[in-house]
N, C-alpha and C positions, 0 to 999 in steps of 0.2 A: 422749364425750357424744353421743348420739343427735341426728341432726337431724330435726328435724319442722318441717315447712313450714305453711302457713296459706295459703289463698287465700279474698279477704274480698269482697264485693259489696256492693251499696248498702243491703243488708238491715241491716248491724250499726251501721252512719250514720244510717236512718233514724230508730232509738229514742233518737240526740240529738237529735234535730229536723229533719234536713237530708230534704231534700224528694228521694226518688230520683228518677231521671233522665226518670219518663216520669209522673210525676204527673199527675192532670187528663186519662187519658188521653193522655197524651203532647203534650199542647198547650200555648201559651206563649204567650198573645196572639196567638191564631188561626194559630199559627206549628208547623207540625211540629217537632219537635226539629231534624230531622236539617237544616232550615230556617235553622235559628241555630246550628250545630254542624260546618259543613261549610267546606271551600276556598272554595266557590262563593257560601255566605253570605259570606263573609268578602267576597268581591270584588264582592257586590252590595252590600252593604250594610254596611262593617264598624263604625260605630256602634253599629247595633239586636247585632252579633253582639258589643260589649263589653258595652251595657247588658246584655245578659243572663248576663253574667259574673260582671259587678260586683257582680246581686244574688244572684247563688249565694255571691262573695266574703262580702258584706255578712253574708250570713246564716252565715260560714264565722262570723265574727268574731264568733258571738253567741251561737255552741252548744258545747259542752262533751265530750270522752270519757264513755261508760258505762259501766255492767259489762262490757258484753261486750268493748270495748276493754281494759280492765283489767283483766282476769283472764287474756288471754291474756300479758300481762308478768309475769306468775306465774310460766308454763312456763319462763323464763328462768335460771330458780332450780335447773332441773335437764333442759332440752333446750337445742341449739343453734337456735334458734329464728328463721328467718327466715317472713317474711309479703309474699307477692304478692299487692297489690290491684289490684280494680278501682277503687278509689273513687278521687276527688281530690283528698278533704280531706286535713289533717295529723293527724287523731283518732289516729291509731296514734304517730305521734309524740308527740303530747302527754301522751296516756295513760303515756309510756315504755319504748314498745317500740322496740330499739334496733337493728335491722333489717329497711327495707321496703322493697321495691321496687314502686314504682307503673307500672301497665301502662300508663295511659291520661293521664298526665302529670298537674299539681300544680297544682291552682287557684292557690294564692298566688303561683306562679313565672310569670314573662312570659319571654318571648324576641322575640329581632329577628326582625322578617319577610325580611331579606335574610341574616343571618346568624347559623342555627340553634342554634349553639354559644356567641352571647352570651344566656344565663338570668341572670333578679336575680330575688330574693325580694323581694316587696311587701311593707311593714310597715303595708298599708292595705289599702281593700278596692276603691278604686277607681281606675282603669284608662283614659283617656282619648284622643282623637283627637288627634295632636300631643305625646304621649311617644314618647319614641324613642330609642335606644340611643346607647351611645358611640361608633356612626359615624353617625347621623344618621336611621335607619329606623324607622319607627313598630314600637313593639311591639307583640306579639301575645300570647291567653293560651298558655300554655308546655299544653295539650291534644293530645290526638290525637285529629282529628273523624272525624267518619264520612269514608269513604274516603281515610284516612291508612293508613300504614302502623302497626304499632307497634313502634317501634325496642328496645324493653326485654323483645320476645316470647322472642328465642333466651337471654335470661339470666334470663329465669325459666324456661327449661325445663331452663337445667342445673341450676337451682336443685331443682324438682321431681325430676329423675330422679334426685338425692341423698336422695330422702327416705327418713328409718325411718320416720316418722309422717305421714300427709297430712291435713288437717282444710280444711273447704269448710263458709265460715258467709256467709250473709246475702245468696246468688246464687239468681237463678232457672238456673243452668247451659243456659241457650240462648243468650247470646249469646258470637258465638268472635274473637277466636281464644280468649279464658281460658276458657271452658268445654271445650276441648278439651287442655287440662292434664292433666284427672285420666287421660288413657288415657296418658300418660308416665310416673304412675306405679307402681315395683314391684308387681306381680299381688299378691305375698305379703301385703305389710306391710298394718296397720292403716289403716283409712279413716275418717273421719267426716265426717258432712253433717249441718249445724244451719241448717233454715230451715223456716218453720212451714208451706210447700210444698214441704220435702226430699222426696225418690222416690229408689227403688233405679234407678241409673245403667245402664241394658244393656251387659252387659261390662265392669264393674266387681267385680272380686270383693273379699271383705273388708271389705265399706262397711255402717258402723252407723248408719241414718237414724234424725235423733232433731230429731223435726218442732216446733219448741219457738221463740220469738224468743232471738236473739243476748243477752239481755240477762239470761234466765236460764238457755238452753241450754248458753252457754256457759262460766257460771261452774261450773255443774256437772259438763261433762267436762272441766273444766282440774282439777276438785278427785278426780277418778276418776282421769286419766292420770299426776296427782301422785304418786298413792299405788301407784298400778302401777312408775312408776320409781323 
């Protein structure tokens, strides 16, 4: 079985309603993202840096998988199908696709601020000053803020440099390190980019831009690649 890979952005989340990363211009109560998003937020302020979690959570809890979600759980039926996202909702999981790997960590999961390796899933949306782990540290959202490393970078590229199939929906391909994926993979193999400002990649050969939202783009090259395999 063929593996074809997926790498998804905030584009195919935002046709369930979730608000991409830089809405409003990029502002959040007169707050740069990178404001509420960062170590250094966190240590100024780490309240205002949950409230502003809590309402990405909140609103996690009130939107639903799309087509574009769900059609790629199709391919399932006849490729080995793994998907590297940016995003950091659960839509890929819900929809039921049963391989993902998230870059930039999982909204509904926290972790300890002293110790990285204790993660709980929330069965809520809200997150507060004085929760704290089972050694006693306050937790934090389970994220990789701006000037974080991202620890799930080297296994998605072994991920990618496996690909027979490579498909890129719902990114503006400038922000890296995931924008710099697609040159790991094979020159040969098939490409595709679905974003309604997809562009032919420089030094990307193979790549079929099909400028369309995730939510009909992608139903329709999962119902074209069906029929090819």
């Amino acid at each position: 079985m063929k593996k074809l890979v997926v790498l998804t952005g905030a584009g195919i989340s935002a046709e369930s309603g979730i608000s991409t990363f830089r809405d409003s211009n990029g502002l959040w109560e007169n707050y740069r993202i990178e404001e509420v998003a960062s170590p250094e937020a966190w240590e100024k302020d780490p309240a205002m840096v949950l409230r502003f979690y809590n309402i990405r959570r909140k609103q996690l809890f009130e939107v639903e998988p799309n087509e574009g979600h769900k059609a790629l759980v199709r391919l399932e039926e006849r490729f080995d199908v793994h998907i590297v996202t940016q995003n950091v909702d659960d839509l890929h999981e819900r929809a039921g696709s049963s391989q993902v790997l998230h870059l930039h960590g999982e909204l509904k999961k926290v972790r300890s601020t002293a110790y990285p390796d204790l993660v709980y899933t929330l069965d809520h949306w809200e997150l507060k000053m004085g929760d704290v782990c089972e050694r006693g540290h306050q937790l934090r959202p389970h994220i990789v803020w701006f000037g974080e490393s991202v620890p799930m970078f080297e296994k998605a590229l072994e991920i990618v440099r496996q690909a027979d199939v490579f498909l890129v929906i719902g990114t503006s391909m400038v922000v890296y390190p995931a924008a710099g994926l697609i040159s790991y993979v094979k020159p040969e193999i098939p490409k595709y980019y679905v974003d309604p400002k997809a562009f032919s990649v420089p030094g990307v050969s193979h790549l079929s831009v099909i400028q369309e939202q995730a939510g009909t783009g992608v139903p329709e090259l999962v119902n074209k690649l069906l029929k090819l395999a």
